[in-house]
MISETOR-475207 format. One record per residue (C-alpha): x, y, z. Coordinates in nm, 3 decimals, decimal comma. Example, Ala and Ser with C-alpha at 12.3 -4.5 7.8 and 13.67 -1.06 7.14 Angstrom:
# residues 2
       px       py       pz
    1,230   -0,450    0,780
    1,367   -0,106    0,714
# end
This chain:
# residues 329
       px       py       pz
    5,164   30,119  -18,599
    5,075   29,747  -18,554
    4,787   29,634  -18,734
    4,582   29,309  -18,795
    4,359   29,168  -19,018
    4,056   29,123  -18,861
    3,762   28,973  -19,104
    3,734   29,003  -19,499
    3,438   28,995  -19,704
    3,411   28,989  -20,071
    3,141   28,936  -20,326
    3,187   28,774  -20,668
    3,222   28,952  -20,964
    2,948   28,872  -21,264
    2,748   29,048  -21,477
    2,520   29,223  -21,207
    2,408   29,531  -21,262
    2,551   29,650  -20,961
    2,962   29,692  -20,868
    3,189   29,425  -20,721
    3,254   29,520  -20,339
    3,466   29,405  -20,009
    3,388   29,519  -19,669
    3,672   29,415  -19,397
    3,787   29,545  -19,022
    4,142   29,644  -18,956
    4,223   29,623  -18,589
    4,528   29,867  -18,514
    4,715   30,027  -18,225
    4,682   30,417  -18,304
    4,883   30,736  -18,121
    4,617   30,979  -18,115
    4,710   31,317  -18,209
    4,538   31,484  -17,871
    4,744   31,233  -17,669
    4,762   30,866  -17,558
    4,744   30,590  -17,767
    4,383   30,329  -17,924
    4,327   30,007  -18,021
    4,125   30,084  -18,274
    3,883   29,881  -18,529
    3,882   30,072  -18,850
    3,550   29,913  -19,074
    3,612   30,017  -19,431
    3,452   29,941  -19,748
    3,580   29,924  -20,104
    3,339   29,897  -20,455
    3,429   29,930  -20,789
    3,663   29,697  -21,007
    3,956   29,568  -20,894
    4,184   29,713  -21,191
    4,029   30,024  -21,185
    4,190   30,367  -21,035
    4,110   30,385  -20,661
    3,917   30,667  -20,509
    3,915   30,774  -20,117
    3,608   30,915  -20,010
    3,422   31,064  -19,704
    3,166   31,272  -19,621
    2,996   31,403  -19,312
    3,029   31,296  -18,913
    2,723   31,104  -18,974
    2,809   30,894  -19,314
    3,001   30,604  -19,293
    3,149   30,352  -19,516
    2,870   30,316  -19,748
    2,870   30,537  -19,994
    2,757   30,307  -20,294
    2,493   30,085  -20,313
    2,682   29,713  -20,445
    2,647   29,329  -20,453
    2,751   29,275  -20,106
    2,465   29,524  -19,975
    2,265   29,642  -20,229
    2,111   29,985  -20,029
    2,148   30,328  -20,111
    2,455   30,492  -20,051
    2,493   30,776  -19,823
    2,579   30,947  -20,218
    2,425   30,718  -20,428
    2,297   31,006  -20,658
    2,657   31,022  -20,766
    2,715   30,655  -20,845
    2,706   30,794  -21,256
    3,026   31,004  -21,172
    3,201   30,710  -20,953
    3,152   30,420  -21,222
    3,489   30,281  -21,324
    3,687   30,386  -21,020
    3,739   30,147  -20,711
    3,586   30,381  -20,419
    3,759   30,328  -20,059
    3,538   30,468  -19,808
    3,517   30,399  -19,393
    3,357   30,402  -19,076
    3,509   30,711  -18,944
    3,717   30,677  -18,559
    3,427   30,724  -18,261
    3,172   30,683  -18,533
    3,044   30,362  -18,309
    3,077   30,524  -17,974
    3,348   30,251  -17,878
    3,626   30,538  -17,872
    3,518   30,773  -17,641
    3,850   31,038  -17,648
    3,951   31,352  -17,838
    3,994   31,265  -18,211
    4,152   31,468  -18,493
    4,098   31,482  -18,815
    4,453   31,342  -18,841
    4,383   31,034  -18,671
    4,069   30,953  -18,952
    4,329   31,025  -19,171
    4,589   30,779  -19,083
    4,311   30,540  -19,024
    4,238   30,567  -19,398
    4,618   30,583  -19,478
    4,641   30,256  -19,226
    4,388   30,063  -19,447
    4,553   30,144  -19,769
    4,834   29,970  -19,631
    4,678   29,681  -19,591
    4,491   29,637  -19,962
    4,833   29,708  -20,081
    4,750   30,094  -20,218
    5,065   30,245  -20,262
    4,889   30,545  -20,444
    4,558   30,692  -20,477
    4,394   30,869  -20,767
    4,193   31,103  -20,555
    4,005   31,252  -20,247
    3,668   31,289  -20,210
    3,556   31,461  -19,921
    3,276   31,670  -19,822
    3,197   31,865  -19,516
    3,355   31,676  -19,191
    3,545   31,430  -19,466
    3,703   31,711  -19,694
    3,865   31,803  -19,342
    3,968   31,443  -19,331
    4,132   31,449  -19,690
    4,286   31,820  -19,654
    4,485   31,642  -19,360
    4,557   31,322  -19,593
    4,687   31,573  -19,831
    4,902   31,697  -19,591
    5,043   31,349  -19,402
    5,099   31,202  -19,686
    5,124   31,431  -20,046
    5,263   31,134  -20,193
    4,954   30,899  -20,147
    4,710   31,065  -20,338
    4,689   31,252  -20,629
    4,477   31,532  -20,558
    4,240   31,652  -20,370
    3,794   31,752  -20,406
    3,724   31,948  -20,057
    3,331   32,033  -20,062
    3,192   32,257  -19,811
    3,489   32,246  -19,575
    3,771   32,500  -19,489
    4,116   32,490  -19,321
    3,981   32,543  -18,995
    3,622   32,562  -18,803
    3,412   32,930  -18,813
    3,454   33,028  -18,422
    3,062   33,137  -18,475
    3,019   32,752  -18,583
    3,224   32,630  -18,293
    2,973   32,798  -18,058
    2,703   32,624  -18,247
    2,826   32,293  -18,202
    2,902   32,341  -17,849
    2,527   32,423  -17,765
    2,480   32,071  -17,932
    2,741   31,901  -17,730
    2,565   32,092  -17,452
    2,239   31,932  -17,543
    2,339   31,629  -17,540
    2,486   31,648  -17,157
    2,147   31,761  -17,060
    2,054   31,477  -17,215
    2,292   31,218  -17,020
    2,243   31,392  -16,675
    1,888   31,329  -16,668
    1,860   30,985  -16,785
    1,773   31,005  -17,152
    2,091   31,059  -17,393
    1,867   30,954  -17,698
    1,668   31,261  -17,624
    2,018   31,492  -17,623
    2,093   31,320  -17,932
    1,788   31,436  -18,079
    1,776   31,764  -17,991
    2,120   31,820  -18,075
    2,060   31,709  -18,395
    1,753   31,942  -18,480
    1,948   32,240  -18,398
    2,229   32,121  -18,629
    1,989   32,069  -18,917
    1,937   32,466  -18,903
    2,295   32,468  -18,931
    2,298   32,228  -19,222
    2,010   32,382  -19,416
    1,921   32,759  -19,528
    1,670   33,033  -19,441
    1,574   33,028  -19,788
    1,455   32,674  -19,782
    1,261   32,665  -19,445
    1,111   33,027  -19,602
    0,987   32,783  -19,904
    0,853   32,501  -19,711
    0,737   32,594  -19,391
    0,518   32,913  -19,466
    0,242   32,790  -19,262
    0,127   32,979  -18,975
    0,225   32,811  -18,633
   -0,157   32,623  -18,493
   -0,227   32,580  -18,140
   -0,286   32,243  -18,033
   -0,216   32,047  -17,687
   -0,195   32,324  -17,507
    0,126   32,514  -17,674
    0,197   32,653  -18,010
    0,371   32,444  -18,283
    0,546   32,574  -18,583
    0,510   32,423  -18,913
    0,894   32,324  -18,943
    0,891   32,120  -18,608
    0,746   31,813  -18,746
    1,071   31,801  -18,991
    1,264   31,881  -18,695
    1,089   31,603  -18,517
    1,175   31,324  -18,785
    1,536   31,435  -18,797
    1,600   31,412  -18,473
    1,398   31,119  -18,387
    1,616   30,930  -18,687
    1,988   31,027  -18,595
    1,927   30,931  -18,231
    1,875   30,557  -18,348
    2,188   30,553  -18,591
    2,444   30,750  -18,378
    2,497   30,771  -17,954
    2,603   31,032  -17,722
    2,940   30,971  -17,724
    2,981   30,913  -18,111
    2,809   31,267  -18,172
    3,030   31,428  -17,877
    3,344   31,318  -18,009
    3,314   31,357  -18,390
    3,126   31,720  -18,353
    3,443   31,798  -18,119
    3,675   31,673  -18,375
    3,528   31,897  -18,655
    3,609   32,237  -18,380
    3,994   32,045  -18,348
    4,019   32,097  -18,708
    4,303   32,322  -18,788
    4,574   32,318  -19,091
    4,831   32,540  -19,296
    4,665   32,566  -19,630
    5,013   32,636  -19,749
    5,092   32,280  -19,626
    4,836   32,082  -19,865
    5,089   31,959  -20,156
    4,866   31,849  -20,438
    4,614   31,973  -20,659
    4,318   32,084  -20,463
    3,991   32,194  -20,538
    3,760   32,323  -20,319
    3,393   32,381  -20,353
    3,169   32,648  -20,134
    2,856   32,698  -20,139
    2,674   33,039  -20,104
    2,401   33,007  -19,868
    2,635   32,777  -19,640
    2,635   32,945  -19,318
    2,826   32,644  -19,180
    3,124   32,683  -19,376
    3,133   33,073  -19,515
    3,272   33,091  -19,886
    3,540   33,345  -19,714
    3,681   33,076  -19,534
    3,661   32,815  -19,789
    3,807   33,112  -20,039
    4,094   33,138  -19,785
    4,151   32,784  -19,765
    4,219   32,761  -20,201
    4,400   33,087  -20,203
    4,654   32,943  -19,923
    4,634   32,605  -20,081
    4,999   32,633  -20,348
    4,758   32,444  -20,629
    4,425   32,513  -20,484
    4,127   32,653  -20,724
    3,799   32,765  -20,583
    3,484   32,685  -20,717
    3,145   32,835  -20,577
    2,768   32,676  -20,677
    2,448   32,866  -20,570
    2,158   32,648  -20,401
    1,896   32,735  -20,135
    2,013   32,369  -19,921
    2,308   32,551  -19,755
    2,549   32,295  -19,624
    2,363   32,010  -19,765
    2,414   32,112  -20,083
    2,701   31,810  -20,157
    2,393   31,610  -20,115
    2,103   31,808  -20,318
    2,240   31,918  -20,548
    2,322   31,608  -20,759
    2,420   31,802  -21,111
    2,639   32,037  -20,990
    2,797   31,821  -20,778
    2,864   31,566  -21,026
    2,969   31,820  -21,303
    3,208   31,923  -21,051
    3,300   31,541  -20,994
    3,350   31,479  -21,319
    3,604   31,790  -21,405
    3,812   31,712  -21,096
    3,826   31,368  -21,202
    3,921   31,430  -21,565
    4,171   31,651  -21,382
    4,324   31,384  -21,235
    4,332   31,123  -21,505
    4,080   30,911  -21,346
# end
């Protein structure tokens, strides 16, 4: 694969309260594993000191390269509420392939992860301490794992599985559907949107809309409304500005392309499931560590389903913090 430089940013380091970061583009020429070939602009991100043991880390289709808030941009995170549990690690993190609509093809979770593998080349990583991934990003780092056992120490899969629930796949389709209807008459925002608000029922649990939207549906404007479709409303209204038709096509496709040999995953791996997760069902996920030669399942209750990587902050970062220690980081 030929790759270039493209721009590199870096802040200073002083005595800020918050970390040391770089942010820099990688243009590459990348095979894609569904066929044909990309020049491709992989954005990435890196915070933490320079010394200190590196950590790769994704998360969902709709998180990017942010994951810490740092000196060179100083906003939240997309998991901020686990900066405690990152401190002292350098934390590699990117822009994931399609994410900007620009690649408009089939991608597989093995392209995003020779992306990453692509732009440890160029900081000169020969060797990772960990993975981090959750949901669409633990698929990421279960491929890592398998590309390239000898890049990364081990491996933290939350809410993800070896392969895609067929009853999951059907979900997402209806959203890819959506978002057609969308594009054929005029208005792919509005796909966007609705797509989105039916994968937030996916995301979330029945126990949590039971808690907050108890109301009784009211009648106004001439229709019924339901108490949870304001909610709905605001989520959809939100992703439709931060992600376009064609990013939301290709990456929700990419998370049905999904499919590895547990067996195959070489290096300690833990994965995490979540009860209520109807996305991901704990059988699969159980599978997935039972397959896995050093896998170990761990399972946390909590009434935000899928979400949960991003809820439940003390859990989470108890679970962090063991597969960390694990690892010598």
């Amino acid at each position: 694969m030929n790759a270039m430089l493209k721009t590199l940013t870096r802040t200073a380091t002083d005595d800020g309260s918050l970390p040391d970061a770089g942010r820099f583009t990688v243009e590459m020429h990348l095979p894609l594993h569904h066929g044909g070939e990309a020049e491709v602009a992989i954005r990435a991100e890196v915070v933490g000191p320079a010394r200190a043991p590196v950590l790769l880390a994704a998360g969902g289709i709709s998180a990017g390269r942010h994951v810490l808030a740092n000196r060179l941009d100083p906003s939240d995170g997309w998991w901020q509420c686990q900066a405690g549990s990152f401190a002292g690690h350098r934390l590699l993190a990117i822009d994931f392939l399609a994410a900007d609509g620009t690649l408009d093809r089939p991608v597989d979770t093995r392209d995003q992860a020779r992306a990453m593998l692509a732009v440890m080349d160029y900081l000169g990583i020969a060797h990772a301490a960990g993975f981090v991934g959750a949901s669409y990003g633990a698929m990421v780092g279960m491929q890592l794992a398998v590309i390239a056992p000898h890049r990364v120490g081990g491996l933290l899969a939350i809410s993800a599985a070896h392969r895609a629930h067929p009853f999951s796949s059907a979900q997402r389709a209806l959203q890819r559907q959506a978002i057609e209807l969308g594009e054929r008459f005029g208005d792919p925002a509005a796909g966007v949107a609705l797509a989105r608000k039916f994968a937030i029922l996916t995301y979330r649990s029945a126990a949590e809309f039971e808690g907050r939207f108890r109301d009784a549906p009211r009648v106004g404007t001439g229709r019924a409304k339901v108490s949870a479709e304001p909610y709905l409303d605001h989520q959809g209204d939100r992703h439709c500005r931060r992600m376009s038709a064609a990013a939301y096509r290709r990456l929700s496709e990419s998370i049905d392309l999904h499919c590895i040999e547990p067996g195959n995953i070489a290096v300690p791996a833990t994965f995490v499931a979540v009860e209520s997760d109807a996305l991901v069902p704990i059988a699969d996920i159980a599978r997935a560590a039972t397959g896995a030669p050093l896998g170990r399942l761990v399972t946390i209750a909590s009434r935000f389903g899928h979400d949960a990587f991003l809820k439940e902050d003390a859990a989470i970062a108890a679970i962090l913090d063991t597969f960390l220690t694990s690892m010598g980081a």
